[in-house]
C-alpha positions as CSV (number, residue, x, y, z in Angstrom):
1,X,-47.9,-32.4,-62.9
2,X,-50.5,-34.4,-61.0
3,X,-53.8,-32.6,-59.8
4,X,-53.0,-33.6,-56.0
5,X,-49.8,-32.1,-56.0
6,X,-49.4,-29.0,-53.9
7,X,-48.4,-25.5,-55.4
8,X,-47.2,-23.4,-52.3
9,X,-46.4,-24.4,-48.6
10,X,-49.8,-25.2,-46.7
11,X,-50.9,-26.2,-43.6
12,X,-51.7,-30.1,-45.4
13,X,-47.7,-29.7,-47.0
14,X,-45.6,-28.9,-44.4
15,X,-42.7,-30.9,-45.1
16,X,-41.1,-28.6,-47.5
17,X,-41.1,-24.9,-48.8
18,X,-42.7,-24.3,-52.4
19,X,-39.8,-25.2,-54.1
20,X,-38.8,-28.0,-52.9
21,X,-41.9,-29.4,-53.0
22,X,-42.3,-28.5,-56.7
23,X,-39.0,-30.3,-57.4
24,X,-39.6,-33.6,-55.6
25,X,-42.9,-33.6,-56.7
26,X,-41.6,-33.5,-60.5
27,X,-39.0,-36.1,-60.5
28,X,-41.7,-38.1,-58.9
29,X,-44.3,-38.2,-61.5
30,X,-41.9,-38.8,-63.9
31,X,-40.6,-42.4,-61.5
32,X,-44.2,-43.3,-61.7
33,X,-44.4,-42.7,-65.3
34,X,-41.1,-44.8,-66.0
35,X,-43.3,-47.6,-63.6
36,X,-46.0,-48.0,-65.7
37,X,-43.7,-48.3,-69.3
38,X,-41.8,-50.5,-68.0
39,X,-44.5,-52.3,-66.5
40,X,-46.7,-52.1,-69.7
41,X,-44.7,-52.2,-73.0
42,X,-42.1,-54.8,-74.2
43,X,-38.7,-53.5,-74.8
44,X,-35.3,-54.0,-76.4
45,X,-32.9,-55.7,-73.9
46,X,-29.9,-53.5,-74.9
47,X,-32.7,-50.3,-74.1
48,X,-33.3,-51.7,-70.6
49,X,-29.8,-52.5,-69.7
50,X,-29.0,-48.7,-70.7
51,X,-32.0,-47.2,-68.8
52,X,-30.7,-49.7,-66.0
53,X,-27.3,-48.3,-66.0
54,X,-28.6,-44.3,-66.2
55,X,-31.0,-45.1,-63.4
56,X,-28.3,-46.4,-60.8
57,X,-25.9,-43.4,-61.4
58,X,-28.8,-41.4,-60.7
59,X,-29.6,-43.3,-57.7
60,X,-25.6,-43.1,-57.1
61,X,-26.3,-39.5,-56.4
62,X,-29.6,-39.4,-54.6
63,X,-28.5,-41.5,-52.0
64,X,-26.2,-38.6,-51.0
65,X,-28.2,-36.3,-49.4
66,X,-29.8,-35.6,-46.3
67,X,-31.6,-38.1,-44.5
68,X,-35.1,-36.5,-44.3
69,X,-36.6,-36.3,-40.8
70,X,-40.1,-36.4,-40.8
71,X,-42.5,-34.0,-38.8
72,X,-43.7,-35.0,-35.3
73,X,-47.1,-36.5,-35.1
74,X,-48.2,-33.5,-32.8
75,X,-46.9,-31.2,-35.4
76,X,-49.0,-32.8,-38.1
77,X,-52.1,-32.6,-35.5
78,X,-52.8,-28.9,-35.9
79,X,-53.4,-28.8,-39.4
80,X,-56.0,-27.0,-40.5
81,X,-59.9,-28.8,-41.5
82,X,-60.2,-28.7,-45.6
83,X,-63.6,-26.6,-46.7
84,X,-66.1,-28.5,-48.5
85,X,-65.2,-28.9,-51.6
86,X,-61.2,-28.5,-50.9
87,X,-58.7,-30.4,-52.2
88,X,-56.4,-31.8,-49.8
89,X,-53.1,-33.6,-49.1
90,X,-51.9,-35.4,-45.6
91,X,-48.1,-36.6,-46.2
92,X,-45.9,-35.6,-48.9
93,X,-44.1,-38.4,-49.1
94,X,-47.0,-41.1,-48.0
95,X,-46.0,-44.2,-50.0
96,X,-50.5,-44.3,-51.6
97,X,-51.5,-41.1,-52.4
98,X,-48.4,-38.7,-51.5
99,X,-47.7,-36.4,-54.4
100,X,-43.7,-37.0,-53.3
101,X,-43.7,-40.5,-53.3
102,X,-42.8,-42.2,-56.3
103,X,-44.6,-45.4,-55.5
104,X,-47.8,-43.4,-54.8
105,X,-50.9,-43.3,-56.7
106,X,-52.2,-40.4,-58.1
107,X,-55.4,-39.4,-55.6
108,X,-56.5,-35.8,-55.6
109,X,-58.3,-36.2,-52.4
110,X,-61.3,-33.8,-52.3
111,X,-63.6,-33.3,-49.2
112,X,-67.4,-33.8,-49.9
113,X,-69.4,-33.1,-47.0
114,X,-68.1,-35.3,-44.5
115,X,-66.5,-37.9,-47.0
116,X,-63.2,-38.1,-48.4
117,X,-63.9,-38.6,-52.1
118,X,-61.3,-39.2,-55.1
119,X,-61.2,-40.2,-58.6
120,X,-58.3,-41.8,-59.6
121,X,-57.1,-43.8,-63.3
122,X,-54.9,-47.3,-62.3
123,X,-52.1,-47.7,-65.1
124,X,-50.7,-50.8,-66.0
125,X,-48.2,-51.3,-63.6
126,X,-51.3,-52.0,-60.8
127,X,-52.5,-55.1,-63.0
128,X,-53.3,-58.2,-61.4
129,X,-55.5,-60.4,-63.5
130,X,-55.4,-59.1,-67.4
131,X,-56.8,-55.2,-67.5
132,X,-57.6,-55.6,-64.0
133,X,-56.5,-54.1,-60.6
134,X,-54.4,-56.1,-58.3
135,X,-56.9,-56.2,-55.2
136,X,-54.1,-54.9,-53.4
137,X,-53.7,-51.9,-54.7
138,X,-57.6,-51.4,-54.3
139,X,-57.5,-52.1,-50.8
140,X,-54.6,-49.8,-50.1
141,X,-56.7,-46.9,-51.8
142,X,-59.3,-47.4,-49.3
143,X,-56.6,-47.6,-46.2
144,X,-55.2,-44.4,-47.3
145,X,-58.2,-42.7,-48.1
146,X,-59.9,-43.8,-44.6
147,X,-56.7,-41.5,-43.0
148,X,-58.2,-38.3,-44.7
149,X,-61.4,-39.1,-42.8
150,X,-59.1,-38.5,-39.7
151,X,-58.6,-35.0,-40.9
152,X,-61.9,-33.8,-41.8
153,X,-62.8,-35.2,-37.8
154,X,-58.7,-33.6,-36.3
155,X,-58.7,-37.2,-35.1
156,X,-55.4,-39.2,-35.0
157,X,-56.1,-43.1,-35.2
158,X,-54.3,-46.2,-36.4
159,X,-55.8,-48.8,-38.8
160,X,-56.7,-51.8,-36.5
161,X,-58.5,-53.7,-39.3
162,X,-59.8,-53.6,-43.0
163,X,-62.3,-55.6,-44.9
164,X,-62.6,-54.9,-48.9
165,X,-65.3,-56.7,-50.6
166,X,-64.7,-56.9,-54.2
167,X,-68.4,-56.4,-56.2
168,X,-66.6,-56.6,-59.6
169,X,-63.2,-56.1,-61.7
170,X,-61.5,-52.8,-61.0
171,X,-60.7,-52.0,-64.3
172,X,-57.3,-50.0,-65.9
173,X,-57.2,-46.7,-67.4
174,X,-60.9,-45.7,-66.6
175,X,-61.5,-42.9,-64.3
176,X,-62.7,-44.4,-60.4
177,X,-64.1,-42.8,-57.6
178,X,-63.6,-43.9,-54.0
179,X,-65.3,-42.2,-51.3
180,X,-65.0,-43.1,-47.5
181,X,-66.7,-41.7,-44.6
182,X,-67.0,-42.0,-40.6
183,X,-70.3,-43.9,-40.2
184,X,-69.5,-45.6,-36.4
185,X,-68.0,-43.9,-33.5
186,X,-67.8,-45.9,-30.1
187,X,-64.9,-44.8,-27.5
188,X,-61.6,-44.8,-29.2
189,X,-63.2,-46.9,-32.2
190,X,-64.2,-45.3,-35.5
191,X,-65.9,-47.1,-38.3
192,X,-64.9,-46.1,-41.0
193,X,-67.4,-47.4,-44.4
194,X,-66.8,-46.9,-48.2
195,X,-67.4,-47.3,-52.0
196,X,-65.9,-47.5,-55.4
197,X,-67.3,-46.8,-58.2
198,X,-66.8,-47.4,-62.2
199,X,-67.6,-43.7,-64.4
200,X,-70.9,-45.5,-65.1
201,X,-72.2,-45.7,-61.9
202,X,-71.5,-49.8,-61.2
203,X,-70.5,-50.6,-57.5
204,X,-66.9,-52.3,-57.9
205,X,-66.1,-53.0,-54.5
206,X,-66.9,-52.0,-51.2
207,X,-65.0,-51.9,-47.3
208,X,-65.6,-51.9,-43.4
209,X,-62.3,-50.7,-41.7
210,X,-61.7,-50.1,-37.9
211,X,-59.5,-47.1,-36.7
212,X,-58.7,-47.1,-33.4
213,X,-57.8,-43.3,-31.8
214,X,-54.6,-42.3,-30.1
215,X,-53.6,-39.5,-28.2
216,X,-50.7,-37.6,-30.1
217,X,-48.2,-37.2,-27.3
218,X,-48.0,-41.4,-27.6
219,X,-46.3,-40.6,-30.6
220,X,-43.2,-39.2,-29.7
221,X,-41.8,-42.1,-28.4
222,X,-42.7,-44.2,-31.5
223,X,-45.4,-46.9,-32.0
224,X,-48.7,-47.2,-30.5
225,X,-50.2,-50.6,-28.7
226,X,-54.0,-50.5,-30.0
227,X,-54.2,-53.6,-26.6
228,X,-57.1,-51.8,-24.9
229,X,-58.9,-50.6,-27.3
């Protein structure tokens, strides 16, 4: 099972008990994995007409359960500030880094002072240009990652902008570390600055976002207008 995923019910995994968490945490990992062979390997036809057929009677059957409700936003406020040196999840089922998510990324987010720091290993299915990452996927890294800067300072804040600036190729299958960090607060505006980089030290790419904060009773009713920030 993937480092980042919980083991027990804590205040960062509230969305489900243990069990359940162990479960769709499992089936997963195992989506992503089917992701990235498909993605990466050539195939018989008559295999991937099979697996295609298996993989809509299973969907056949997922579709017929509950509807899941997230948490409310004031809920999610309260959670407790990671130690130094903690590992730490926001979202189960957030679509980057959320251990429930089969679309995720893998990202054991650890806290490092007052940085968000992860390493992380892109598989094939995030290629853009050959043995490259899609600069998308880079980006979204640092998005998500800027969120569990929001958690080390109990802020709430949207994403009102994003700059990546790509230093060099983001390779596959090598271990990366990003690492993001509150460097600008003015009013409801944080900037928020980070790095990636390779195992050997090179500076792959680098961003600027803005993050704009928000009072957690706006969120019951829905989305947030960032107008007067």
């Amino acid at each position: 099972m993937s480092p980042h995923t919980p083991t027990e019910a804590s205040p960062f995994n509230a969305d489900y008990d243990a069990e359940t968490a162990r479960s769709r945490a499992g089936a997963a990992e195992q989506l992503r994995r089917l992701h990235h062979a498909l993605v990466g390997h050539l195939h018989d036809p008559a295999l991937v007409d099979a697996v295609t057929e298996q993989l809509s009677a299973v969907a056949d059957q997922l579709e017929t359960g509950t509807p899941r409700q997230r948490l409310p936003w004031t809920a999610r406020s309260e959670r407790m500030i990671p130690a130094d040196g903690e590992l730490f999840t926001l979202d189960f089922d957030r679509p980057v880094s959320g251990p429930g998510n089969p679309w995720s990324i893998p990202t054991p987010v650890r806290r490092i002072g007052h940085k968000a720091v992860t390493t992380v290993e892109l598989g094939q299915g995030y290629e853009g240009a050959p043995q490259r990452s899609h600069g998308g996927i880079v980006a979204a890294i640092y998005d998500d990652l800027c969120g569990f800067n929001l958690v080390l300072e109990a802020e709430l804040a949207f994403t009102g902008w994003i700059r990546i600036n790509y230093k060099a190729p983001t390779p596959l299958h090598e271990p990366i570390t990003f690492a993001t960090w509150i460097e600008q607060r003015e009013g409801r505006k944080l900037g928020i600055v980070g790095e990636c980089h390779s195992a050997d030290g090179t500076l792959l790419s680098t961003c600027e976002a803005l993050f704009i904060k928000v009072d957690p009773e706006q969120m019951s009713g829905g989305a947030t207008s960032t107008d007067s920030a």
